[in-house]
N, CA, C and O atoms as CSV, one atom per row, in Angstrom:
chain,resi,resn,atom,element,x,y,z
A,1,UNK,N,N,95.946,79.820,139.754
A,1,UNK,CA,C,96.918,80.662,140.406
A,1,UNK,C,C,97.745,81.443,139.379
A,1,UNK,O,O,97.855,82.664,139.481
A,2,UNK,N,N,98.454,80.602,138.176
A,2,UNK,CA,C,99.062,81.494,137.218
A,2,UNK,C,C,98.050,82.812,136.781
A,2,UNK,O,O,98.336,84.010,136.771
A,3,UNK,N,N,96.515,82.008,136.356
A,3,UNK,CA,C,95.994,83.387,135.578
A,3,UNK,C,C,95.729,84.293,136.605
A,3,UNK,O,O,94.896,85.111,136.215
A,4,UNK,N,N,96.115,84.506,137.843
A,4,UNK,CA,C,95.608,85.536,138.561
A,4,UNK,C,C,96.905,86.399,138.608
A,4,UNK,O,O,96.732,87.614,138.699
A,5,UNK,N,N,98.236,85.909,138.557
A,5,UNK,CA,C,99.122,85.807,139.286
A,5,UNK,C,C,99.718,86.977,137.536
A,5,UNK,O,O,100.385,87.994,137.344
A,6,UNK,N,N,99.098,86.172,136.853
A,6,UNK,CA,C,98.948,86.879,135.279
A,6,UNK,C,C,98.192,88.449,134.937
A,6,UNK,O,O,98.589,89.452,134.343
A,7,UNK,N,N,97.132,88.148,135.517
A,7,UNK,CA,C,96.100,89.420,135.578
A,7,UNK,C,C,96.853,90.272,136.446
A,7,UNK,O,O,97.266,91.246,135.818
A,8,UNK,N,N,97.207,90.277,137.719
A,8,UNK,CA,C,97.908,91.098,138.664
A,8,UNK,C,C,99.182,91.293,138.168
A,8,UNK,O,O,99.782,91.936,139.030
A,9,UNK,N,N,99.803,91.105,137.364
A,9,UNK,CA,C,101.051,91.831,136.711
A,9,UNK,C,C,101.060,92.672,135.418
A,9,UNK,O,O,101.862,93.560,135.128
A,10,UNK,N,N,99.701,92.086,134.481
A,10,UNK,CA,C,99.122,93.187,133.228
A,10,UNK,C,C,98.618,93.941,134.077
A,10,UNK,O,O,99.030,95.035,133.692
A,11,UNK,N,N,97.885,94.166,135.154
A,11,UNK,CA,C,97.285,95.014,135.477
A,11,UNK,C,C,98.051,96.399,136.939
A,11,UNK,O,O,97.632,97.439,137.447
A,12,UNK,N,N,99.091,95.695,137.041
A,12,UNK,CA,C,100.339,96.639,137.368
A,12,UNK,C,C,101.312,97.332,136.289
A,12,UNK,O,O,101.811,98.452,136.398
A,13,UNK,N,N,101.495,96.317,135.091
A,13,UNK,CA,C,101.670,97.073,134.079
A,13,UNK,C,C,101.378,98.471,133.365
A,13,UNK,O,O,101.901,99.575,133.212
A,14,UNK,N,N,100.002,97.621,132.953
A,14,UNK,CA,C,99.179,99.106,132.891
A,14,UNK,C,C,98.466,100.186,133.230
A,14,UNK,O,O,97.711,100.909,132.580
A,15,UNK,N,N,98.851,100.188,134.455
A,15,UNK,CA,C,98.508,101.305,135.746
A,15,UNK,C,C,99.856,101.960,135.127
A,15,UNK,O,O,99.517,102.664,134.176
A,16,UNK,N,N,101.071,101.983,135.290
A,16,UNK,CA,C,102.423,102.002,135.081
A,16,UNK,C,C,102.671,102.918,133.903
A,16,UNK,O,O,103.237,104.011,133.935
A,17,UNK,N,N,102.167,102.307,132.879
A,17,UNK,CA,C,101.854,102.776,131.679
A,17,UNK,C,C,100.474,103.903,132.032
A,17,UNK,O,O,101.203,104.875,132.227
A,18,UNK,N,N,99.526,104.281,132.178
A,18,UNK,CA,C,98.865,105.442,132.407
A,18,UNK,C,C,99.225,106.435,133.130
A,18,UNK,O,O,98.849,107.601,133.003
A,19,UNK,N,N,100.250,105.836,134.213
A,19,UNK,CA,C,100.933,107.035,135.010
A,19,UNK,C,C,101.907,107.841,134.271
A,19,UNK,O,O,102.214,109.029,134.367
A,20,UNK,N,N,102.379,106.745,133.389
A,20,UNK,CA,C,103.263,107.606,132.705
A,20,UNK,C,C,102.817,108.651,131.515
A,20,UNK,O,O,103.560,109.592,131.239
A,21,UNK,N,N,101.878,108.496,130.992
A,21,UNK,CA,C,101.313,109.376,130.325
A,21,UNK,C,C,100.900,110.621,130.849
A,21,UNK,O,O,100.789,111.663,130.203
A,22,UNK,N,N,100.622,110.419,132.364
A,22,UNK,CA,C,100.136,111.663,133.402
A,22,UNK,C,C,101.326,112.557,133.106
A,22,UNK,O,O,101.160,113.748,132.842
A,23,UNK,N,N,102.714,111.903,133.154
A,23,UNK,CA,C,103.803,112.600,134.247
A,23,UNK,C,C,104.501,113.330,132.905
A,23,UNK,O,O,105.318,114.241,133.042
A,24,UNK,N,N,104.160,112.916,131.831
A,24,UNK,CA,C,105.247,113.348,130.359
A,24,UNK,C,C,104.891,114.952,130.355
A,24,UNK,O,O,103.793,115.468,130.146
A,25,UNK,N,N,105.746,115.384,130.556
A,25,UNK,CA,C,105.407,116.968,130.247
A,25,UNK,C,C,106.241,117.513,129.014
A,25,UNK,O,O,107.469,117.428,128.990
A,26,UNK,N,N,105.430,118.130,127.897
A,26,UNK,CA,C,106.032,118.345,126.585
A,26,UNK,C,C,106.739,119.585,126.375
A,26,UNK,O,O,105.981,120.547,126.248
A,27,UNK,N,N,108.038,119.858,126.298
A,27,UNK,CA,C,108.507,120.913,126.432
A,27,UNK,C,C,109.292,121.080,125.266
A,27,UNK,O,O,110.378,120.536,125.069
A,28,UNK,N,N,108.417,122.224,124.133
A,28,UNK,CA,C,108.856,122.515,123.164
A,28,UNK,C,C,109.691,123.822,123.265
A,28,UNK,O,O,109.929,124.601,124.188
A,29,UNK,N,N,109.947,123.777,122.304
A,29,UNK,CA,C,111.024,125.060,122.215
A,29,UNK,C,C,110.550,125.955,122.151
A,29,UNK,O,O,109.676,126.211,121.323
A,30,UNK,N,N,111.196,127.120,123.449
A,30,UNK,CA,C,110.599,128.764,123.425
A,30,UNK,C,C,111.457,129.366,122.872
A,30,UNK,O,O,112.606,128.997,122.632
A,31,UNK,N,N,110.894,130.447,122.608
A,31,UNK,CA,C,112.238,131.701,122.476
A,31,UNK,C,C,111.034,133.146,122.853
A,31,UNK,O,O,110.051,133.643,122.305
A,32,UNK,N,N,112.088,133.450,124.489
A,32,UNK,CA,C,112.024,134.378,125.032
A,32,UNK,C,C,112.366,135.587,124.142
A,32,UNK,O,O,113.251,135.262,123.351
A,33,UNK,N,N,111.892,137.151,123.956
A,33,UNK,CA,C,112.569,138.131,123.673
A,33,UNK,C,C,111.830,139.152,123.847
A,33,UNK,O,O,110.660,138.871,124.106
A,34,UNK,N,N,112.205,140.758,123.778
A,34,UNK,CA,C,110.988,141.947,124.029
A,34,UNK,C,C,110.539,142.339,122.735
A,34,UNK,O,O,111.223,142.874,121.862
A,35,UNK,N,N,109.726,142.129,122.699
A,35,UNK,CA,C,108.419,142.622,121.887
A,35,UNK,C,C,107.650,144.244,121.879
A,35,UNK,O,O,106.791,144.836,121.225
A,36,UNK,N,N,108.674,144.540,123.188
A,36,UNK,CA,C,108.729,146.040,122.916
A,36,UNK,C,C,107.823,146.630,124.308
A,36,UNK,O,O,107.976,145.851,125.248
A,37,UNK,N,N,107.148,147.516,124.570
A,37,UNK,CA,C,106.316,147.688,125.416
A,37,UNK,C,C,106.278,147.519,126.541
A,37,UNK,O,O,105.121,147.761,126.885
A,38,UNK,N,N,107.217,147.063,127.883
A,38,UNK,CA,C,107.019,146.256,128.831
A,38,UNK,C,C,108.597,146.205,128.954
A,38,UNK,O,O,109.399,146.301,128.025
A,39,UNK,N,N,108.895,146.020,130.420
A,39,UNK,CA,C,110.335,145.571,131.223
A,39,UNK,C,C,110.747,143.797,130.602
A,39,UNK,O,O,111.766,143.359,130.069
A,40,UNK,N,N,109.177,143.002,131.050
A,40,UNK,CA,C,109.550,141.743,130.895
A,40,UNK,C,C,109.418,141.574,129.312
A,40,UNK,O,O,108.794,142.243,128.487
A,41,UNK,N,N,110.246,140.413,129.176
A,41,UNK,CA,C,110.033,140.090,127.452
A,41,UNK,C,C,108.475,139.068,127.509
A,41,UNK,O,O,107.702,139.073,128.467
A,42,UNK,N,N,108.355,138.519,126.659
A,42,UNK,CA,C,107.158,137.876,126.132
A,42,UNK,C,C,107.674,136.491,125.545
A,42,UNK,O,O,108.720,136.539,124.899
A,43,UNK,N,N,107.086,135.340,125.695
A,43,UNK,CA,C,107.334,134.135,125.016
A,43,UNK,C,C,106.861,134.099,123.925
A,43,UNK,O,O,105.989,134.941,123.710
A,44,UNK,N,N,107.276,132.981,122.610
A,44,UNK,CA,C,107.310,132.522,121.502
A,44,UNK,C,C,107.345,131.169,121.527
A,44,UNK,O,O,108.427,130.583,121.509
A,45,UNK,N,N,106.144,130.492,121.573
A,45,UNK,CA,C,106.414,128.895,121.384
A,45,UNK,C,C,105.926,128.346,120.134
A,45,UNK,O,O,104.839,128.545,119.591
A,46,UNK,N,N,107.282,127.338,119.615
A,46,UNK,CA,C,106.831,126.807,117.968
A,46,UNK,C,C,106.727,125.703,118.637
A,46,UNK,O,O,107.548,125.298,119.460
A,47,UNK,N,N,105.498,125.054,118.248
A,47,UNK,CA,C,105.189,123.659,118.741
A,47,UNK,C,C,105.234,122.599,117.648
A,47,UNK,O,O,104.207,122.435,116.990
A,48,UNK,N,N,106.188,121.944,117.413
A,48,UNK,CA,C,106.172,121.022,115.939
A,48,UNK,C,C,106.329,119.828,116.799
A,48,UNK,O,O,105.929,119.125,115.871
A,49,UNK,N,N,106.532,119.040,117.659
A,49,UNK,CA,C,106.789,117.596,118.329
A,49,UNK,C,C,105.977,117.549,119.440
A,49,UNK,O,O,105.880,118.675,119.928
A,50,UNK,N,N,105.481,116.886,119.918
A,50,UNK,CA,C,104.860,116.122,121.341
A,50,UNK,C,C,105.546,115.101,121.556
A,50,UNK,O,O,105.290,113.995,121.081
A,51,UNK,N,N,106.895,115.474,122.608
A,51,UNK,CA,C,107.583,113.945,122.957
A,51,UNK,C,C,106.923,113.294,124.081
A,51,UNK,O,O,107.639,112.478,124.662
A,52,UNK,N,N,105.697,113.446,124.558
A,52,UNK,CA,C,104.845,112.342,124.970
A,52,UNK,C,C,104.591,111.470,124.255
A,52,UNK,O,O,104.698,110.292,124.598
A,53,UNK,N,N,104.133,111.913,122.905
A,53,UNK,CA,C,103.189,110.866,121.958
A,53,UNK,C,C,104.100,110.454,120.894
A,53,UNK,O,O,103.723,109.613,120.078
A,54,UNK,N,N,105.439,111.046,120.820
A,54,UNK,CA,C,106.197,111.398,119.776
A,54,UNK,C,C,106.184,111.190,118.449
A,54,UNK,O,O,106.838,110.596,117.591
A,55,UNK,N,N,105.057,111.990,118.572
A,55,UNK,CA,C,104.149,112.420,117.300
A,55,UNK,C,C,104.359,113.796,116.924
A,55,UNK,O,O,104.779,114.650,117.704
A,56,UNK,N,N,104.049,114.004,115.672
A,56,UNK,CA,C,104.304,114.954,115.387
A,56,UNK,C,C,102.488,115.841,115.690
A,56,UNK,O,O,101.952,116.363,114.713
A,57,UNK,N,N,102.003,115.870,116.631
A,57,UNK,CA,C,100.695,116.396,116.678
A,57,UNK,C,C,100.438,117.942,116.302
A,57,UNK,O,O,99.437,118.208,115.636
A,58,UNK,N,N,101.150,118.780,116.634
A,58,UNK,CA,C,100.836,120.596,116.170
A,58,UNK,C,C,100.757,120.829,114.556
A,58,UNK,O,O,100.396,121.832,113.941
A,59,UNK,N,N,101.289,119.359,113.997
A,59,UNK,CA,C,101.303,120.054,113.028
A,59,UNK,C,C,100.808,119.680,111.326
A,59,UNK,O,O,101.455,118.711,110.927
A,60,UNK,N,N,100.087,120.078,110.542
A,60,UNK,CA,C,99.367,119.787,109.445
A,60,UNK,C,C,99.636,120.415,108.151
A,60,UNK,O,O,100.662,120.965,107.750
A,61,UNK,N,N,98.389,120.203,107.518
A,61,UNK,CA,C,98.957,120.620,106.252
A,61,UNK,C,C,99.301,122.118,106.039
A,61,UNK,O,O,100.132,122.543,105.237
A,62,UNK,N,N,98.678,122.711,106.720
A,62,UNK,CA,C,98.560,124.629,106.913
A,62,UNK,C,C,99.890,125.021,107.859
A,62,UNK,O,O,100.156,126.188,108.147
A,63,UNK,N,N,100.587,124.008,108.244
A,63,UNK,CA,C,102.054,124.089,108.979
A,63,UNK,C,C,102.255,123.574,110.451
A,63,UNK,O,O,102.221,122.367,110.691
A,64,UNK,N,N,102.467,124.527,111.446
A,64,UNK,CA,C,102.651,124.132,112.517
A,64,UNK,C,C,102.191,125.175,113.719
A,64,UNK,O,O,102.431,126.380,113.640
A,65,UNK,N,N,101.495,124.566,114.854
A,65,UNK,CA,C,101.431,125.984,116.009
A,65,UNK,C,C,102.485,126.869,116.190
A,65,UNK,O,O,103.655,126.498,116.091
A,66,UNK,N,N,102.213,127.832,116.408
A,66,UNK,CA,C,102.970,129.244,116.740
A,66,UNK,C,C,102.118,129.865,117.759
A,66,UNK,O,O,101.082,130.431,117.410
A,67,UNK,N,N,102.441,129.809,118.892
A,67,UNK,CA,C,101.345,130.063,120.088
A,67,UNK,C,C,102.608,131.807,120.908
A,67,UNK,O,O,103.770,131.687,121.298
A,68,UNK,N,N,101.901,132.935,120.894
A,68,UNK,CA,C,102.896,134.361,121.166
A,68,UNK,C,C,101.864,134.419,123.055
A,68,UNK,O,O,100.660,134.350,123.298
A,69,UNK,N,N,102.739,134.529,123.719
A,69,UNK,CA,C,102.633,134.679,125.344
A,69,UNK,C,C,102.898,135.702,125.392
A,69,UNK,O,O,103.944,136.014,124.823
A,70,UNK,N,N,101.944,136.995,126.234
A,70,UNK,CA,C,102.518,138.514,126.550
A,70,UNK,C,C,103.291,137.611,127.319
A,70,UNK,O,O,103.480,136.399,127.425
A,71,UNK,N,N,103.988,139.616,128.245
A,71,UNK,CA,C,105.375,139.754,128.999
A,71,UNK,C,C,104.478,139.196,130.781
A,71,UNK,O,O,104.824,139.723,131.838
A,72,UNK,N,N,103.859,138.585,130.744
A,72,UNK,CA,C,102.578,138.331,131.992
A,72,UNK,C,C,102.626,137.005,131.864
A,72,UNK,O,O,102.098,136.288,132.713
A,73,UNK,N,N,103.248,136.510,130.815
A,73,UNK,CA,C,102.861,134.787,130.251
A,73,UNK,C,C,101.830,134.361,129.893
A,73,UNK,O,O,101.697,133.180,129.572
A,74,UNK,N,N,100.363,135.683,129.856
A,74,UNK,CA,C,99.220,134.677,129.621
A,74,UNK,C,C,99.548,134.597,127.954
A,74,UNK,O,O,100.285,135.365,127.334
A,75,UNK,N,N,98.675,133.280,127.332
A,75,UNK,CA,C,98.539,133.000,126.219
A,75,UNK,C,C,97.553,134.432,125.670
A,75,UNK,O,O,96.623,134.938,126.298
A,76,UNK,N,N,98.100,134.871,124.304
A,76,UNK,CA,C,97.597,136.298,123.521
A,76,UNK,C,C,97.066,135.548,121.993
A,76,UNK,O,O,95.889,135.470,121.641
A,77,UNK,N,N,98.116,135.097,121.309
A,77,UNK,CA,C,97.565,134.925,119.879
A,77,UNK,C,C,98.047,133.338,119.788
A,77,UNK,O,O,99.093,132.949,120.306
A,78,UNK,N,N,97.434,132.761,119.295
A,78,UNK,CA,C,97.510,131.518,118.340
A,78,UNK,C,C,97.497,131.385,116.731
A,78,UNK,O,O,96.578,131.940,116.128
A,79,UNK,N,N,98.463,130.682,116.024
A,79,UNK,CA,C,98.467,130.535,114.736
A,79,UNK,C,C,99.143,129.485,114.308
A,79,UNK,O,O,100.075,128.960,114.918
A,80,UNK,N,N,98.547,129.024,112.881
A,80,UNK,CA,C,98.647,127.894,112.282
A,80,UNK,C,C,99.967,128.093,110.872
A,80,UNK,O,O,99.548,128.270,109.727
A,81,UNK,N,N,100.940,128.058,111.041
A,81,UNK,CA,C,102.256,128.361,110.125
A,81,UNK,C,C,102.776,127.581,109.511
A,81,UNK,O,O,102.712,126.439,109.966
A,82,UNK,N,N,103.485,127.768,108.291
A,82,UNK,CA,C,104.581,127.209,107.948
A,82,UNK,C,C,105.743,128.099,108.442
A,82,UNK,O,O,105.736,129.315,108.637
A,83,UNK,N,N,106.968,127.002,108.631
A,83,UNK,CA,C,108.176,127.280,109.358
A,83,UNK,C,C,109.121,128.403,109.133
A,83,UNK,O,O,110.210,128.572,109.681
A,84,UNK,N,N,108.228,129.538,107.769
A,84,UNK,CA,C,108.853,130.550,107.571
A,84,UNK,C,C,108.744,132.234,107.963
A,84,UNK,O,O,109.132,133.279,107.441
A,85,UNK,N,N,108.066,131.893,109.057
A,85,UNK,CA,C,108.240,133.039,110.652
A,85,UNK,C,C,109.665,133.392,110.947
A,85,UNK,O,O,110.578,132.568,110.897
A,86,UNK,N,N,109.790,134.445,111.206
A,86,UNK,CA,C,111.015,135.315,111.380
A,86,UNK,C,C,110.732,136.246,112.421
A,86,UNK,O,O,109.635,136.630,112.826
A,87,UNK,N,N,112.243,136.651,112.916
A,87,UNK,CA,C,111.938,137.727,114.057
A,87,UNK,C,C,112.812,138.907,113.210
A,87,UNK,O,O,113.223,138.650,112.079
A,88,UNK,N,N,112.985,139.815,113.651
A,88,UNK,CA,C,113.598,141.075,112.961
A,88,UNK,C,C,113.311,142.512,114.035
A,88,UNK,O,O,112.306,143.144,114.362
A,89,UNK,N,N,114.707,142.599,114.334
A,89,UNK,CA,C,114.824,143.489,115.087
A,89,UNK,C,C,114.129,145.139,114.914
A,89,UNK,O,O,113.943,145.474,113.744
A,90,UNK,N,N,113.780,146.066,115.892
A,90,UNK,CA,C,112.755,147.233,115.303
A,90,UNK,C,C,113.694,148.133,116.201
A,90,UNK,O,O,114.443,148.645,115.369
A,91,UNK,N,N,114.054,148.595,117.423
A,91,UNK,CA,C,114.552,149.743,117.932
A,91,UNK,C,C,115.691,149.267,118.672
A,91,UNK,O,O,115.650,148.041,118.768
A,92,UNK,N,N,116.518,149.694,119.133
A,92,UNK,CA,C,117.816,149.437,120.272
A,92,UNK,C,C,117.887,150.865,121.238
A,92,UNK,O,O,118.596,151.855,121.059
A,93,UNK,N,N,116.901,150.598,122.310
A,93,UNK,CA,C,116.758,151.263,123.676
A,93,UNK,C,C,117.714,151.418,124.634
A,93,UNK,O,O,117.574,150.498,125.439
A,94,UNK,N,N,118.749,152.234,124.990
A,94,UNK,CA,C,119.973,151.621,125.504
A,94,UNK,C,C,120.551,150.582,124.738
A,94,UNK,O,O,121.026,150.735,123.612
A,95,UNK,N,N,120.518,149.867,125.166
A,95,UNK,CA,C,121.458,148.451,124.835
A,95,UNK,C,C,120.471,147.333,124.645
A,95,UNK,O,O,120.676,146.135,124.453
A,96,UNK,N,N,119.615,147.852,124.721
A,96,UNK,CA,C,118.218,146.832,124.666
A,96,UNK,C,C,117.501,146.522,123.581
A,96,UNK,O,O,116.539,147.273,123.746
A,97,UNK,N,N,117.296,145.951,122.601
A,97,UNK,CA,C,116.848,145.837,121.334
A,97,UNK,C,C,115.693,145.504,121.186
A,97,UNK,O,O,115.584,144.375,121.664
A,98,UNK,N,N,114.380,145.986,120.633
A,98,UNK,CA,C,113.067,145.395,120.603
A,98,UNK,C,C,112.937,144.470,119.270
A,98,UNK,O,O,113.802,144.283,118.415
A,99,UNK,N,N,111.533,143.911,119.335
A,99,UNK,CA,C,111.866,142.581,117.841
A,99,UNK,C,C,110.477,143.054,117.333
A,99,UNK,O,O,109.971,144.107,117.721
A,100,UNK,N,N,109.962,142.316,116.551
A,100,UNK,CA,C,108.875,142.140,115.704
A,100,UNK,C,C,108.429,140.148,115.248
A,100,UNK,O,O,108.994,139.211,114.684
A,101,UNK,N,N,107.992,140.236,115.474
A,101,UNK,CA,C,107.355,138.923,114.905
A,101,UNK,C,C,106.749,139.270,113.997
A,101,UNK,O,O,105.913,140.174,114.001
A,102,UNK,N,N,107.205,138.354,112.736
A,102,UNK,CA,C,106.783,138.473,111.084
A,102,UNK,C,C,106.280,137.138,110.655
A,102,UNK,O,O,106.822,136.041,110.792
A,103,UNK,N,N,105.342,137.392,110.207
A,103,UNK,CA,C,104.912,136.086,109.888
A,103,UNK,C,C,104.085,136.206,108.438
A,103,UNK,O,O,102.976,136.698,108.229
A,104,UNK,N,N,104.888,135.672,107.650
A,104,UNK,CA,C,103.775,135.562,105.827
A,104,UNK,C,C,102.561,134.971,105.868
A,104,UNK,O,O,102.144,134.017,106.525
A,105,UNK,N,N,102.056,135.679,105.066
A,105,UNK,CA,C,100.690,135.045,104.816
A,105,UNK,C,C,100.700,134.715,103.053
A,105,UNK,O,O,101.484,135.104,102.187
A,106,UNK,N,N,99.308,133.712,102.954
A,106,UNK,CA,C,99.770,133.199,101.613
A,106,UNK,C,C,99.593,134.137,100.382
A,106,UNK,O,O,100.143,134.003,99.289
A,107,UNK,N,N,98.591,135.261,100.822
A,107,UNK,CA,C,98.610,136.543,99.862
A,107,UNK,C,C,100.020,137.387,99.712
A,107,UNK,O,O,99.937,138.540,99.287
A,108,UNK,N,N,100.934,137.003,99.951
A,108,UNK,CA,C,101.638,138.311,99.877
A,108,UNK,C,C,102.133,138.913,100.724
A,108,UNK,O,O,103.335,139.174,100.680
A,109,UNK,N,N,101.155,139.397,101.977
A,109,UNK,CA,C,101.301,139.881,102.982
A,109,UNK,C,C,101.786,139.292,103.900
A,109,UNK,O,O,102.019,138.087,103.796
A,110,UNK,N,N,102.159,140.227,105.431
A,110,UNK,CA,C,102.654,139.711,106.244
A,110,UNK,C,C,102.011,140.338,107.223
A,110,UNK,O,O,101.531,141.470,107.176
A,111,UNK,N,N,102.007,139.082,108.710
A,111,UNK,CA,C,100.974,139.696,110.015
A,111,UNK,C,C,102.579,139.930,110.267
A,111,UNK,O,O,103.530,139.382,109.711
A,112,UNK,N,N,102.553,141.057,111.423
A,112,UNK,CA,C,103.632,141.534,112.121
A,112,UNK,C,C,102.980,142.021,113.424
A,112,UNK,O,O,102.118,142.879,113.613
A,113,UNK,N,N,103.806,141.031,114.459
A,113,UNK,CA,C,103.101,141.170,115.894
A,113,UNK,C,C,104.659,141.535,116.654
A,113,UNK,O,O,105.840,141.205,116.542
A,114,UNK,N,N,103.769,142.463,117.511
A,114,UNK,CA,C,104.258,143.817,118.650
A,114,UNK,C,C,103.708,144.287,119.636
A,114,UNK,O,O,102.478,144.240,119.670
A,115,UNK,N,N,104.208,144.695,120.391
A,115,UNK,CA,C,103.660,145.685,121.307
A,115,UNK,C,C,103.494,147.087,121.054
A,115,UNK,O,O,104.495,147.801,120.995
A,116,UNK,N,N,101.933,147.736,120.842
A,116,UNK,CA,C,101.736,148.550,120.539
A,116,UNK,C,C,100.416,148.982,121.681
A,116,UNK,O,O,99.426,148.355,122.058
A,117,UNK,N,N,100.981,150.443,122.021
A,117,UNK,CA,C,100.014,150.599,123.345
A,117,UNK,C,C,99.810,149.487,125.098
A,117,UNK,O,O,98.821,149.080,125.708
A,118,UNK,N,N,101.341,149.371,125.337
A,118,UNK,CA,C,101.355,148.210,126.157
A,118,UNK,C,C,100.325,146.921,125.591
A,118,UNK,O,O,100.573,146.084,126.460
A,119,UNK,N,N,99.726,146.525,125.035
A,119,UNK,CA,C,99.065,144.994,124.554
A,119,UNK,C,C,99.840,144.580,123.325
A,119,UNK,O,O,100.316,145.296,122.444
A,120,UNK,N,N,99.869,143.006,123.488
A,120,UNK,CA,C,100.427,142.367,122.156
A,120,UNK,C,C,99.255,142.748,120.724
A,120,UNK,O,O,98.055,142.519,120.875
A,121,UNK,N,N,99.653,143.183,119.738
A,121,UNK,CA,C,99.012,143.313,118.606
A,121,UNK,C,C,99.501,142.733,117.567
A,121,UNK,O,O,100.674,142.363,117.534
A,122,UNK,N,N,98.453,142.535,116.323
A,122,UNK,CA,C,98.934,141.846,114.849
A,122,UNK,C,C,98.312,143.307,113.825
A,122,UNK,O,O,97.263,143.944,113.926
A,123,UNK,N,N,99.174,143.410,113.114
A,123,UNK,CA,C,99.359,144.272,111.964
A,123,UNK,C,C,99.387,143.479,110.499
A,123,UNK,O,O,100.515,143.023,110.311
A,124,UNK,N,N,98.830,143.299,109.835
A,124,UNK,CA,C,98.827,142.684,108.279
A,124,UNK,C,C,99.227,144.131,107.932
A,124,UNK,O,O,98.789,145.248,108.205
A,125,UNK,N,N,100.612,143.454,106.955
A,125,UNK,CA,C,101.386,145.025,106.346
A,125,UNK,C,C,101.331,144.119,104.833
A,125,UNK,O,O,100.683,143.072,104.832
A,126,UNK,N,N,101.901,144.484,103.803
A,126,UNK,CA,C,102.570,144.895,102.453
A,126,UNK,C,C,103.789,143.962,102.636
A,126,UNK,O,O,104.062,142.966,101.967
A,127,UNK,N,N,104.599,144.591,103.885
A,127,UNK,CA,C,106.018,144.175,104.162
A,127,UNK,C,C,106.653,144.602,105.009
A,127,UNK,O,O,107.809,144.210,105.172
């Protein structure tokens, strides 16, 4: 009677424990802003934590995800960074300011993502 009585409480346990892994939803830090092109702005998600696993999973030796969402929310570009991505402002429309996403690369250069021709684009510049 105990070992059943045993089995039926590990095994409510760990039902318990798998549900909860279902239900963890990981919500890293965005940063909304316009990217230029478009009414709606566009997301920016740096993914450095998974507080499901609370692990540090996005991120390795080449840095951390940097995942850019058009103004539609679908997912556009993915990239593998170190934490020295920057935004930097480009026009002030009315009162409305557009940005740039800058991001170094290990040559020297820098990708710089925008809206160019209504679609999100990457530009490798000089600077």
């Amino acid at each position: 009677m105990k070992k059943l009585l045993a089995i039926i409480v590990l095994g409510l346990w760990w039902s318990n424990v798998g549900f909860a892994d279902e239900n963890c939803k990981d919500l890293n830090p965005e940063i909304i802003l316009d990217l230029g092109g478009s009414s709606d702005p566009e997301k920016i998600v740096y993914s450095t934590y998974d507080s499901c696993t609370k692990q540090h999973d996005y991120c390795g030796a080449m840095g951390c995800s940097l995942d850019v969402f058009d103004h539609k929310g679908e997912y556009a570009f993915s990239y593998i960074t170190k934490d020295d991505w920057f935004i930097r402002p480009v026009n002030i429309i009315g009162q409305k300011p557009t940005y740039e996403l800058v991001v170094p690369l290990s040559n020297g250069k820098v990708r710089i993502i925008k809206v160019v021709n209504d679609k999100l684009a990457e530009i490798v510049s000089d600077k």
